[in-house]
TORKOL-4160 file (C-alpha; in steps of 0.2 Angstrom, whole numbers, padded with zeros to 4 digits, m for minus):
238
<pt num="1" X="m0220" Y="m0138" Z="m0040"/>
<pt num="2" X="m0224" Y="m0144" Z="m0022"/>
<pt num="3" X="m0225" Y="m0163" Z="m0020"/>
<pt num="4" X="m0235" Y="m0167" Z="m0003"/>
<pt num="5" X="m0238" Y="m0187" Z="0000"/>
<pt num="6" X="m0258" Y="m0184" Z="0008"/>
<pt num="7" X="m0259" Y="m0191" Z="0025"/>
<pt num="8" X="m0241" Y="m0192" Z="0026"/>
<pt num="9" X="m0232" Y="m0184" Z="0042"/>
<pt num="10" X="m0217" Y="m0183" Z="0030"/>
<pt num="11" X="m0228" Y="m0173" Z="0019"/>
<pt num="12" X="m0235" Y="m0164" Z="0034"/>
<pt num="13" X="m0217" Y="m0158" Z="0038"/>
<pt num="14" X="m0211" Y="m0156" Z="0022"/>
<pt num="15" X="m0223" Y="m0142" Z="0017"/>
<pt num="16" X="m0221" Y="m0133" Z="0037"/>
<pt num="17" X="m0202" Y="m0135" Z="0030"/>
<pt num="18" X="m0204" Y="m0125" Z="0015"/>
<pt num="19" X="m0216" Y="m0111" Z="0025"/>
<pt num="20" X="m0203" Y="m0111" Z="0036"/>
<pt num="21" X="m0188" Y="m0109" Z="0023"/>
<pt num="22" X="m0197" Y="m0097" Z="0014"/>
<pt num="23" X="m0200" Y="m0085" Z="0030"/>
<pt num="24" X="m0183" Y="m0086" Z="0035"/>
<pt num="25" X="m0177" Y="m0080" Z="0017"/>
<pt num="26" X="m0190" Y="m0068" Z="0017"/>
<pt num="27" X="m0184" Y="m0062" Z="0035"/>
<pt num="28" X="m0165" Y="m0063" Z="0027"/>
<pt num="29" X="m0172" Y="m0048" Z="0014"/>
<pt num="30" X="m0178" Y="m0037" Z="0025"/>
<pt num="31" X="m0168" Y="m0020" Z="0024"/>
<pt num="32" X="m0159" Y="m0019" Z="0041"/>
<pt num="33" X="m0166" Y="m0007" Z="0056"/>
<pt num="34" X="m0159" Y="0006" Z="0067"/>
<pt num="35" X="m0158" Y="m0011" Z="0084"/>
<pt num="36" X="m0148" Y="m0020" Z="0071"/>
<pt num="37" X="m0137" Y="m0010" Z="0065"/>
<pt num="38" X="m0132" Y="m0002" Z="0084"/>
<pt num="39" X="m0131" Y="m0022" Z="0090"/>
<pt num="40" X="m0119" Y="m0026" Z="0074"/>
<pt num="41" X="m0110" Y="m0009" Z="0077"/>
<pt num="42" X="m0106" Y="m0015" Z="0096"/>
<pt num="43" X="m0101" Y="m0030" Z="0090"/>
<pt num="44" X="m0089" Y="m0024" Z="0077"/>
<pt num="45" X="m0081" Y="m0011" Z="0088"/>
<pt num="46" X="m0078" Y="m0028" Z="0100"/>
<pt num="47" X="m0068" Y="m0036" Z="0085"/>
<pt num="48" X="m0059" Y="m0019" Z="0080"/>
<pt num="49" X="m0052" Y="m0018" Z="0099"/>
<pt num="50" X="m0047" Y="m0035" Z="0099"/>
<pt num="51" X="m0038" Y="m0036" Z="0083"/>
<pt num="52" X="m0030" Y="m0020" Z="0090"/>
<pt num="53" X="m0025" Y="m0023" Z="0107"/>
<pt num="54" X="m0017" Y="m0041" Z="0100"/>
<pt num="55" X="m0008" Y="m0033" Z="0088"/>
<pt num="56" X="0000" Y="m0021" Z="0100"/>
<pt num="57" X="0004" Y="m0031" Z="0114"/>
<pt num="58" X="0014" Y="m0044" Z="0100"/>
<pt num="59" X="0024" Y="m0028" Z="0097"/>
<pt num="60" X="0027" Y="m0027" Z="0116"/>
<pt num="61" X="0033" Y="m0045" Z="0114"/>
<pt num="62" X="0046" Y="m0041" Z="0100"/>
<pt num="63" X="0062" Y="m0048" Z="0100"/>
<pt num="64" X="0070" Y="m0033" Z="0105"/>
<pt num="65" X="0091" Y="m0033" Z="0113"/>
<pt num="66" X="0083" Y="m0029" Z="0132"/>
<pt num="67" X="0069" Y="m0041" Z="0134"/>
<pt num="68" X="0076" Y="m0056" Z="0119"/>
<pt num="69" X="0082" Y="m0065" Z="0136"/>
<pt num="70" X="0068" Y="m0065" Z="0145"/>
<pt num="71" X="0057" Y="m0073" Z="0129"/>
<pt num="72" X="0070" Y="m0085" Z="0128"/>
<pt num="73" X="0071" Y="m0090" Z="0145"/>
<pt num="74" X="0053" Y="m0093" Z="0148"/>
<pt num="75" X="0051" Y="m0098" Z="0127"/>
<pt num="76" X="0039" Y="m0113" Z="0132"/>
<pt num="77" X="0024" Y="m0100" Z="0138"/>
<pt num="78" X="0030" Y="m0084" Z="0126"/>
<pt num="79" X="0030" Y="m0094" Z="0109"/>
<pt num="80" X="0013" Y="m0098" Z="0110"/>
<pt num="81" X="0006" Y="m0082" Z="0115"/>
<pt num="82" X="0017" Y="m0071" Z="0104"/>
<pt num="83" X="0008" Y="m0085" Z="0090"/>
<pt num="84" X="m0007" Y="m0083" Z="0097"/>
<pt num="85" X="m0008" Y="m0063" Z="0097"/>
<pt num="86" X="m0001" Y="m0062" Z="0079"/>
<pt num="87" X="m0015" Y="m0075" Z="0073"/>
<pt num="88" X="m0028" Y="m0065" Z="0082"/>
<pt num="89" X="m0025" Y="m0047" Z="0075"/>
<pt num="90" X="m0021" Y="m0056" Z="0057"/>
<pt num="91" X="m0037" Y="m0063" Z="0058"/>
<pt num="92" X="m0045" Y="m0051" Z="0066"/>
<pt num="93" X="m0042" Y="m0037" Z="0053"/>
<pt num="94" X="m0046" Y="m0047" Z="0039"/>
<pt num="95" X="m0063" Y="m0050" Z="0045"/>
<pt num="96" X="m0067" Y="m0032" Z="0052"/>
<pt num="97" X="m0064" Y="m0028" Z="0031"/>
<pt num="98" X="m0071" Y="m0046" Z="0025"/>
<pt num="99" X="m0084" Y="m0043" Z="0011"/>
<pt num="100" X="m0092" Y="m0058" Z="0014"/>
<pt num="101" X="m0113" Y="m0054" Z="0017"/>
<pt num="102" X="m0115" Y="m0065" Z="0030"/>
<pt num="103" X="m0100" Y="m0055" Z="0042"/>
<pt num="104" X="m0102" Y="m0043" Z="0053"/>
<pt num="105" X="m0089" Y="m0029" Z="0045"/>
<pt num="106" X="m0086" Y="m0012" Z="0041"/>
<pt num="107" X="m0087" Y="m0012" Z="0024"/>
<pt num="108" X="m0103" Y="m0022" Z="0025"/>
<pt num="109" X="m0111" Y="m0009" Z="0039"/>
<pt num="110" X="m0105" Y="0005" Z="0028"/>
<pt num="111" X="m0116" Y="m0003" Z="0011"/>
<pt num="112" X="m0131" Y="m0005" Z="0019"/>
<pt num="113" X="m0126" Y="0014" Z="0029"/>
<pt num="114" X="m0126" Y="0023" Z="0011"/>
<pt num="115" X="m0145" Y="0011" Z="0006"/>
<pt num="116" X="m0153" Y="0019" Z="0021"/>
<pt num="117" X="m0146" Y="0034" Z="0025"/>
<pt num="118" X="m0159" Y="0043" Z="0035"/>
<pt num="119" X="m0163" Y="0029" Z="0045"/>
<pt num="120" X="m0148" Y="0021" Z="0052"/>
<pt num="121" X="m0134" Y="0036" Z="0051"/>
<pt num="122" X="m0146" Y="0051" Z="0050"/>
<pt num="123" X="m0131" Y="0061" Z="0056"/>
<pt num="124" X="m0120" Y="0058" Z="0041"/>
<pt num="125" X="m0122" Y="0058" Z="0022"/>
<pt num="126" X="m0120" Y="0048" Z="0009"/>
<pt num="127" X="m0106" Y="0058" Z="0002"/>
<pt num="128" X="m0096" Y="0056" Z="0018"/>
<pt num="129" X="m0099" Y="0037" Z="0016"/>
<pt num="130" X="m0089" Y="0038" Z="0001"/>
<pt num="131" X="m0077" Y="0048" Z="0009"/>
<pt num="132" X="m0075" Y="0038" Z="0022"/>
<pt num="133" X="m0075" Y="0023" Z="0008"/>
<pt num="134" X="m0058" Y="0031" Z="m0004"/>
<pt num="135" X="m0051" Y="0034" Z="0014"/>
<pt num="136" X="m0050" Y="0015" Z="0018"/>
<pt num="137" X="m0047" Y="0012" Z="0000"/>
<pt num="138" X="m0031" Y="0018" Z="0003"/>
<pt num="139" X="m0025" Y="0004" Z="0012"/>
<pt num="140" X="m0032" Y="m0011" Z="0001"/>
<pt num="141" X="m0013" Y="m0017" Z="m0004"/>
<pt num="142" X="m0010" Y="m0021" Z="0015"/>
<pt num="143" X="m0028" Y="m0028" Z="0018"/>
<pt num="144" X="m0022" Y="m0038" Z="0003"/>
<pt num="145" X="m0009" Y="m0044" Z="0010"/>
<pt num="146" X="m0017" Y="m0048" Z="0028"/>
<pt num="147" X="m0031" Y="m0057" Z="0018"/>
<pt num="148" X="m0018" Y="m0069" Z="0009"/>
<pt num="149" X="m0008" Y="m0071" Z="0028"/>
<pt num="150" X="m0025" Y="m0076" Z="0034"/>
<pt num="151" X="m0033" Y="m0089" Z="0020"/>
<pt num="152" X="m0014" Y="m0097" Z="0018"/>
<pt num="153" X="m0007" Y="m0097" Z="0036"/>
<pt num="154" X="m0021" Y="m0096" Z="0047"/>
<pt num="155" X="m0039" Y="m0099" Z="0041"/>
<pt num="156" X="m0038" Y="m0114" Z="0027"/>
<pt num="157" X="m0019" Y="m0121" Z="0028"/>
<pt num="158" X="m0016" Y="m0122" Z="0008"/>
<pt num="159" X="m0004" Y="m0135" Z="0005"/>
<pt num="160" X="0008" Y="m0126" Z="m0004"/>
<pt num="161" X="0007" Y="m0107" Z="0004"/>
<pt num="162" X="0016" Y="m0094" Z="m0003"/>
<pt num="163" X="0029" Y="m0088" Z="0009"/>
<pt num="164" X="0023" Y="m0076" Z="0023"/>
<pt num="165" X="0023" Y="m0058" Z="0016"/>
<pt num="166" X="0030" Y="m0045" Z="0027"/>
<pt num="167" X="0019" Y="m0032" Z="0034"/>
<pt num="168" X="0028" Y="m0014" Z="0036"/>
<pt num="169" X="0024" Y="m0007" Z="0056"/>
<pt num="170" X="0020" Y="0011" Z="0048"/>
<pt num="171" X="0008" Y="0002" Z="0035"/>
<pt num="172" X="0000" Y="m0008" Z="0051"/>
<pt num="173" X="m0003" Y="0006" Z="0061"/>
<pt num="174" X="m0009" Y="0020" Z="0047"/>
<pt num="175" X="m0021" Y="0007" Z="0044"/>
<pt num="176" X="m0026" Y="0005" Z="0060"/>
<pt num="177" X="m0027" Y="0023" Z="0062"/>
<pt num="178" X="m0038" Y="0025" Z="0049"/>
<pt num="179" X="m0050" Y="0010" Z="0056"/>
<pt num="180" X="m0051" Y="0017" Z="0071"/>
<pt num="181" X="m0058" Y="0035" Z="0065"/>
<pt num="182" X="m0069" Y="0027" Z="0051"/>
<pt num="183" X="m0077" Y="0018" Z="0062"/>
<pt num="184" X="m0082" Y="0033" Z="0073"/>
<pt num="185" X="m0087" Y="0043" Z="0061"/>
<pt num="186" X="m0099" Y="0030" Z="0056"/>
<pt num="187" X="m0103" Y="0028" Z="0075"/>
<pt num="188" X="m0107" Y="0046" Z="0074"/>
<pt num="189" X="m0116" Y="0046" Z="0062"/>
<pt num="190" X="m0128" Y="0034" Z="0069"/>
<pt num="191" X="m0130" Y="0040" Z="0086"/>
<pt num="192" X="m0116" Y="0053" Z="0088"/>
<pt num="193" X="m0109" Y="0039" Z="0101"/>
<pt num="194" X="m0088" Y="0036" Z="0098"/>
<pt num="195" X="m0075" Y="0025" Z="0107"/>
<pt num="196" X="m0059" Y="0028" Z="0114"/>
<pt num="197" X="m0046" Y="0015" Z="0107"/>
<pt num="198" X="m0030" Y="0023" Z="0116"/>
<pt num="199" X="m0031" Y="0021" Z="0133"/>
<pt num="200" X="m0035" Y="0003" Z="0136"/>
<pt num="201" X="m0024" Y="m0003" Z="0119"/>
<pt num="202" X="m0010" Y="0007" Z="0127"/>
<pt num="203" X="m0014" Y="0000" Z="0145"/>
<pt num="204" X="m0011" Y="m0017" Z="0138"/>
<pt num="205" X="0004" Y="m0015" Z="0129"/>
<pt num="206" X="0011" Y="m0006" Z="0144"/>
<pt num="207" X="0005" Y="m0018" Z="0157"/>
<pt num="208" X="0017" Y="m0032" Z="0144"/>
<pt num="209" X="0032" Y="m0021" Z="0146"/>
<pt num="210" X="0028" Y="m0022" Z="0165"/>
<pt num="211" X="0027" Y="m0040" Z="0166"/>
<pt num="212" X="0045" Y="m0041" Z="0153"/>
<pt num="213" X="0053" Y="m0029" Z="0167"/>
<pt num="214" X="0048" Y="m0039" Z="0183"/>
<pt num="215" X="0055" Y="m0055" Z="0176"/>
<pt num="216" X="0069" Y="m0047" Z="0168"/>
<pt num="217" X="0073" Y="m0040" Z="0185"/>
<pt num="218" X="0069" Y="m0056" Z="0193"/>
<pt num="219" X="0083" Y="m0063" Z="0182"/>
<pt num="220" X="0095" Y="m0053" Z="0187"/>
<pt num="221" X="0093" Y="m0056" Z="0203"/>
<pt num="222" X="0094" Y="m0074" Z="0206"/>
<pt num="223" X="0111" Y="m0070" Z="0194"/>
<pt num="224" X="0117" Y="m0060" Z="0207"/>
<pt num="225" X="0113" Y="m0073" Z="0220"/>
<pt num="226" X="0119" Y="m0084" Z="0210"/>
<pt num="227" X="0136" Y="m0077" Z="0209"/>
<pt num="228" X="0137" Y="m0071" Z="0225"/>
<pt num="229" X="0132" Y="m0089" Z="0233"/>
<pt num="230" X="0148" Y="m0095" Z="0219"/>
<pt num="231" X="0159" Y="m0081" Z="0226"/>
<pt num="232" X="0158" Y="m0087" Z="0243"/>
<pt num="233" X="0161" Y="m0105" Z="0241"/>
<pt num="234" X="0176" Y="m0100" Z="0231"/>
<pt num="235" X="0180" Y="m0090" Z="0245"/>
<pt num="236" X="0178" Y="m0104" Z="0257"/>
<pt num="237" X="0188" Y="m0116" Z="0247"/>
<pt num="238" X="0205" Y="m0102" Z="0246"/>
């Protein structure tokens, strides 16, 4: 039951407030249209290619024996970053698969895909969508375990985290392979549009080696100047 104070402004706004409340849950319940789902397919391919661009430029930025030198000697910048990248493709991850209604994710898109078939992917069945479900299905023990990384390390700072769980390269990139086809497919079966992940993701992680080689050759260049300058005083001082 409504309670309106008569010749109130409080009761004025009160009663505009529960018009207006109940027009935006009623907007909220409206099924989603073909705009939308394109807008929140754009905005999800965004996240995809973030999440995987981070995660392969970290990789590029791995401790390896030919650039471990170079990460040391300039530690104050690549510390941050390499923190940075892995915090961005955790977190990135877990929200492109995050259950939650309110997130723009694949598993979200694809619900409402298989409720409205014939509008929003008219190209596509619903028994590809369960295809295309069991296939990511497949990788739920590592989302798992990115979902934990993030809510413990990243997202919420528990006071007493578990210890990082490893993540496995192959796991990492089979499910990123599988991602990346998914959400094509789904793509395509909205407007027959798909994206090309590999050339810019490769690109960047390329462009990082590049950088890693020019100041690991820098490097050994002021060494060598460096000892050449220590040879000649020597020299000078015989």
């Amino acid at each position: 039951m409504e309670v309106v104070q008569r010749g109130s402004n409080h009761g004025q706004r009160s009663k505009h407030g529960v018009f207006e409340l109940a027009s935006m849950l009623d907007l909220k319940d409206e099924p989603m249209n073909s705009n939308e789902f394109k807008r929140q397919l754009d905005e999800l391919q965004r996240q995809i290619f973030h999440a995987i661009v981070s995660y392969h430029v970290r990789l590029a930025l791995w401790e390896t024996p030919e650039v471990v030198d170079i990460l040391n000697r300039y530690r104050g910048f690549f510390i941050p970053v390499r923190d940075a990248l892995y915090g961005t493709w955790v977190m990135g991850f877990a929200k492109v698969f995050d259950r939650d209604s309110r997130t723009v994710s694949l598993k979200n898109l694809m619900k409402v895909a298989k409720e409205d078939v014939s509008n929003l992917v008219p190209k596509m069945t619903g028994k590809k969508i369960d295809e295309l479900e069991q296939r990511l299905s497949q990788h739920d023990t590592i989302l798992r375990t990115i979902k934990r990384l993030r809510d413990q390390h990243l997202a919420h700072l528990d006071a007493a985290p578990e210890p990082k769980l490893p993540l496995i390269k192959k796991d990492v990139d089979q499910m990123i392979e599988t991602l990346e086809d998914v959400f094509n497919q789904l793509s395509q079966g909205h407007d027959g549009s798909e994206y090309s992940w590999s050339y810019q993701t490769n690109r960047s992680a390329w462009e990082t080696s590049e950088i890693l080689r020019i100041l690991s050759e820098d490097a050994q260049e002021q060494k060598a100047r460096a000892d050449a300058l220590m040879r000649a005083v020597e020299n000078d001082q015989a």
